[in-house]
C-alpha positions in Angstrom: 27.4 -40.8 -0.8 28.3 -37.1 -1.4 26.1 -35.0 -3.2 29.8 -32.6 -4.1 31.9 -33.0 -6.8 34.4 -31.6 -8.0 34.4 -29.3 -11.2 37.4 -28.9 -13.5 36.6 -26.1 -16.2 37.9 -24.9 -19.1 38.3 -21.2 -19.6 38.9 -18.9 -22.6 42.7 -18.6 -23.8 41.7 -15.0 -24.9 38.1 -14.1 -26.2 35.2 -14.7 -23.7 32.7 -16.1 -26.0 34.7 -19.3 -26.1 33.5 -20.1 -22.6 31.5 -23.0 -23.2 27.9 -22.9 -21.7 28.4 -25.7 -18.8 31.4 -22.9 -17.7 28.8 -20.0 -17.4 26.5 -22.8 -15.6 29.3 -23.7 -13.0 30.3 -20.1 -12.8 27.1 -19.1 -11.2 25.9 -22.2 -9.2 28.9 -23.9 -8.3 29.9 -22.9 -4.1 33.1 -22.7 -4.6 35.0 -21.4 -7.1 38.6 -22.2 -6.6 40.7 -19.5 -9.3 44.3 -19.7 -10.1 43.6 -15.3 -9.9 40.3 -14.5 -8.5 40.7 -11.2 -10.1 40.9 -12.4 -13.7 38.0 -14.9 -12.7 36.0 -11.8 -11.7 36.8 -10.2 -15.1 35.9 -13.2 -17.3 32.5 -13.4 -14.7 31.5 -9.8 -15.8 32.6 -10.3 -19.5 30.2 -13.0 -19.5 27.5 -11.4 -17.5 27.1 -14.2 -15.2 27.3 -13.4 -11.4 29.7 -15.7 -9.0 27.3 -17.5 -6.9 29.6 -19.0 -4.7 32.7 -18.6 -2.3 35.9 -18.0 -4.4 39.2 -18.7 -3.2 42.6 -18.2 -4.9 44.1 -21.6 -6.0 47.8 -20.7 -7.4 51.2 -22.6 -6.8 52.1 -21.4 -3.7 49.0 -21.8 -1.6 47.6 -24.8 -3.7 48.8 -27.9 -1.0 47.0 -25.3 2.0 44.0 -25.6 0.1 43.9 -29.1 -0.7 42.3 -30.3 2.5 39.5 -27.7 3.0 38.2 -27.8 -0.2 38.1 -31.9 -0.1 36.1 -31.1 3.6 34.2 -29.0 1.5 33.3 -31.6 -1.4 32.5 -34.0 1.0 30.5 -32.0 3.0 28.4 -31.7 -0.2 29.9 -28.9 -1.8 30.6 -27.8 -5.4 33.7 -27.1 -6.8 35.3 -25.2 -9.3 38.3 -25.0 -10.1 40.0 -22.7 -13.3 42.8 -21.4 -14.2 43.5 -18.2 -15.4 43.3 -19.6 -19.4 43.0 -22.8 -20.9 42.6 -26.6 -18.6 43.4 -26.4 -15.4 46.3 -29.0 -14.5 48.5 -28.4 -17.5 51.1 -26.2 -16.6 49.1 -25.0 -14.2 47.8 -25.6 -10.4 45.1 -28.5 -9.8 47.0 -31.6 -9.7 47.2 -31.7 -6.0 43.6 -31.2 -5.3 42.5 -34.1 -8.4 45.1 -36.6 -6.8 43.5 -36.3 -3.1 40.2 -36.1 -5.0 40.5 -38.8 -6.5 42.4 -40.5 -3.5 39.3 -39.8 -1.6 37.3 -41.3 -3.9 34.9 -38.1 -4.7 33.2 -37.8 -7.6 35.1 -35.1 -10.2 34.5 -34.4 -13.8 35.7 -32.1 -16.5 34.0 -29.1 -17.9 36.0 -29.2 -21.8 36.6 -26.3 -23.6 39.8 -23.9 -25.0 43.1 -25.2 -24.6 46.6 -23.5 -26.2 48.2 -27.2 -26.6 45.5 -28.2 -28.6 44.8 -25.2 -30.7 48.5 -24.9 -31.4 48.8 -28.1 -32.6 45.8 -27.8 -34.6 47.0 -24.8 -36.5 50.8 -25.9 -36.4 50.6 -27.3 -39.8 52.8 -30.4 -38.5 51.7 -33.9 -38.2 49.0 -34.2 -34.7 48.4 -38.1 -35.5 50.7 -38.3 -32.4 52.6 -35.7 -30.4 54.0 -35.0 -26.2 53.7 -32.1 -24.3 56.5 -30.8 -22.6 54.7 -28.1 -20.4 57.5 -25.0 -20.0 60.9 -25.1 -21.5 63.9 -25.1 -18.5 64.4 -21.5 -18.0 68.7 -22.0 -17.9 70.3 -22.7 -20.8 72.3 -25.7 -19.9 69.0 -27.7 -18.3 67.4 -26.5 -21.7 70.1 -27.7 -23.8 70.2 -31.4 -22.1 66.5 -31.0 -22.7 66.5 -30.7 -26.1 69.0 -33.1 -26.5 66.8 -35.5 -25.0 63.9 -34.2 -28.1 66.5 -35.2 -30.6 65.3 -38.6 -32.1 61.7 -37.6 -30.8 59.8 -38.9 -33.6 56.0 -37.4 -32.0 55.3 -33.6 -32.4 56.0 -31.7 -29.3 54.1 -29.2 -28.6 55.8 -26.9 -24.9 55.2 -23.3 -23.9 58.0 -20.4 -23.8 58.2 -17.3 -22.3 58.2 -14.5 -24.5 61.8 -13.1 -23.3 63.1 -16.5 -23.8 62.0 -17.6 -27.3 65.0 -15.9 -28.8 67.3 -17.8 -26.8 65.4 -20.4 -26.8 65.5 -20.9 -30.4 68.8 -20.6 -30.9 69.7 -23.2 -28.7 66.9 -25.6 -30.6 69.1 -24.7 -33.9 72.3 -25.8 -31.9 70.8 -29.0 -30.5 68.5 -30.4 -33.1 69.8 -28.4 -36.7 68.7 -25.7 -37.8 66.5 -27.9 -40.8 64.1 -28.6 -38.6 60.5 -27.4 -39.1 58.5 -25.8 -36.1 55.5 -23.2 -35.7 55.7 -20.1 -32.8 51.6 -19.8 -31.9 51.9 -16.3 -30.5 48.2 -15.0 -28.5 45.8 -17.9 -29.8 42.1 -16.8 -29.9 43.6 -13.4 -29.7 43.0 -10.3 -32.0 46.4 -9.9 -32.5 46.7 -13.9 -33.1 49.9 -14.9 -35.0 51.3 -18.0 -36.1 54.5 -18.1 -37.8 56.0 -21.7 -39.7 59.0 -22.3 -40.6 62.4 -24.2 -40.2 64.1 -23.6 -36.8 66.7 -21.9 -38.4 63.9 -19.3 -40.2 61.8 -18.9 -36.8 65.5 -18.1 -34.9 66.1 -15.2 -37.1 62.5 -13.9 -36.8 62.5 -13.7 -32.7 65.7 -12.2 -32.6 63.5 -8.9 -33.5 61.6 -9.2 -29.9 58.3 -11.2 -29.4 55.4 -10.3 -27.1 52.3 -12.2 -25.9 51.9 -15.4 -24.7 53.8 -18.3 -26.8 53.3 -22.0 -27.4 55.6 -23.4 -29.8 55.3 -26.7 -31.7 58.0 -28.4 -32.9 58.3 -30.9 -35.8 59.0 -34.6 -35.3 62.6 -36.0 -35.6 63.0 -37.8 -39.2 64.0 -41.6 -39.0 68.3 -41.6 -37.9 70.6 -42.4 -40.9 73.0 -45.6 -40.8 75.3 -43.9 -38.3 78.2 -46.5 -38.1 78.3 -45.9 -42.1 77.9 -42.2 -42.2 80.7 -42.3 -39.6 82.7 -44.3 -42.0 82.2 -41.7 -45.0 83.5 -38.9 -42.4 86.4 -41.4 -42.1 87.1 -41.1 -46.0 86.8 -37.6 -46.4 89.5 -37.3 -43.6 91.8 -39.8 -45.1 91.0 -38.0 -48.2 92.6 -34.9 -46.5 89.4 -32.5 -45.4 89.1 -31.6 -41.7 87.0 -33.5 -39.2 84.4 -30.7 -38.8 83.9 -30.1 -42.6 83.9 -33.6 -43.4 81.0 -34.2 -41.1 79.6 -30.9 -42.5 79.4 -31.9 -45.9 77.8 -35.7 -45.2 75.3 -34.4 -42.5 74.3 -31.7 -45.7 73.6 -35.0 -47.4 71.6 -36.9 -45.4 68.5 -34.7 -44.0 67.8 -35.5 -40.0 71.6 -36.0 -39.6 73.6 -33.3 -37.4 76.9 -32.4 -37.9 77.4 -31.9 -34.1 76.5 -35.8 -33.9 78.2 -37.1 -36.6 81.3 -35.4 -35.1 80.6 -36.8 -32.3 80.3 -40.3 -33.5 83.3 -39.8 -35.0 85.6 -38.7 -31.8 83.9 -42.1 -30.0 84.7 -44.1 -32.3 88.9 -43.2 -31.9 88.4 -43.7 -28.4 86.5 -47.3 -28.8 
């Protein structure tokens, strides 16, 4: 059997001394080391004032399926391994997933090197409920794939943590208050590990007003669970009272959505124009 493995390793989200010892150890011994950016790997190398022992190779999305079969030559031929990203575990949101799957496909040893990771640090310093939660890696870039998307996050009852561009959030979070009310509670993680580390709580509608002033620096957001849906066929049926009562569709499902906290008045109205087609 092979004597090569391959190596997955955590690296620092921001501040070098996270790098975890077995990192350093890997960094200098392993023979390869495949980088998402072999510059940044360089950098983090001399912040750490460990020397690269072995071959490094870039290992980003676009070349990532070219390198998949040397590299496998290589582990079997004996080899060590490496393989970072340019922060945080390789594999989320980030290249490595082709080279595990034939890995593993091969049936080569692998293992993981742990250390810094922003889903994990954001969700422990969210403030929101980490019992359960999803990751959603990147939120769709246009607006109408990010709207369905949220939709789809609307009776999501785990936390969810997902990562934004910075030019985005704005827009991002406006869309969030249109989809799933503006009520609901959700922490921006802005440069975690950072100096200028900032995390900033609050209800959607709170944290949409706060980005519309410009955010910079890398951004993971976590986003509050949805609350348990209210009777719906009988929330509809107050909306139906209010209008026979003489108040407009919209305001009516305004005011009963007011009254009943994980309700939206965009679904209650909704509900209500199904149910004069049914």
């Amino acid at each position: 059997m092979t004597t090569g493995r391959l190596l997955l390793g955590a690296t620092p989200l921001g501040r070098p001394s996270d790098a975890s010892p077995r990192l350093i150890d890997a960094l200098a011994h392993a023979d390869v080391v495949a980088a998402e950016d072999t510059r940044r790997v360089r950098t983090l190398a001399k912040a750490l004032d460990v020397t690269i022992g072995g071959r490094v190779v870039s290992l980003f999305d676009r070349v990532e399926a070219a390198r998949v079969e040397p590299l496998i030559a290589a582990v079997k031929a004996g080899a060590i391994v490496l393989v970072v990203s340019d922060a945080g575990m390789p594999l989320v949101s980030d290249p490595g997933f082709r080279l595990v799957a034939a890995c593993v496909e091969a049936g080569l040893p692998l293992t993981c090197l742990p250390g810094p990771s922003a889903v994990m640090t954001a969700l422990a310093v969210s403030g929101l409920p980490a019992e359960k939660f999803c990751f959603e890696g990147f939120a769709p870039r246009k607006q109408a794939a990010r709207r369905a998307w949220l939709d789809s996050l609307a009776d999501e009852r785990r936390t969810c943590v997902f990562f934004e561009s910075p030019r985005r959030l704005a827009a991002c979070l406006r869309d969030a208050v249109d989809r799933l009310g503006g009520g609901r509670r959700a922490a921006i993680c802005r440069e975690l590990t950072k100096v200028h580390e900032e995390v900033v709580r609050g209800s959607l509608d709170e944290l949409a007003a706060w980005a519309d002033d410009g955010v910079l620096g890398e951004i993971t957001v976590v986003l509050a669970g949805a609350t348990p849906r209210a009777d719906l066929p009988a929330l509809v049926g107050r909306v139906q009272e209010l209008v026979a009562g003489g108040a407009r569709v919209k305001d009516a499902c305004g005011e009963v959505a007011a009254a009943n906290p994980g309700v939206r008045s965009r679904q209650l109205y909704d509900a209500v124009l199904r149910s004069r087609q049914a």
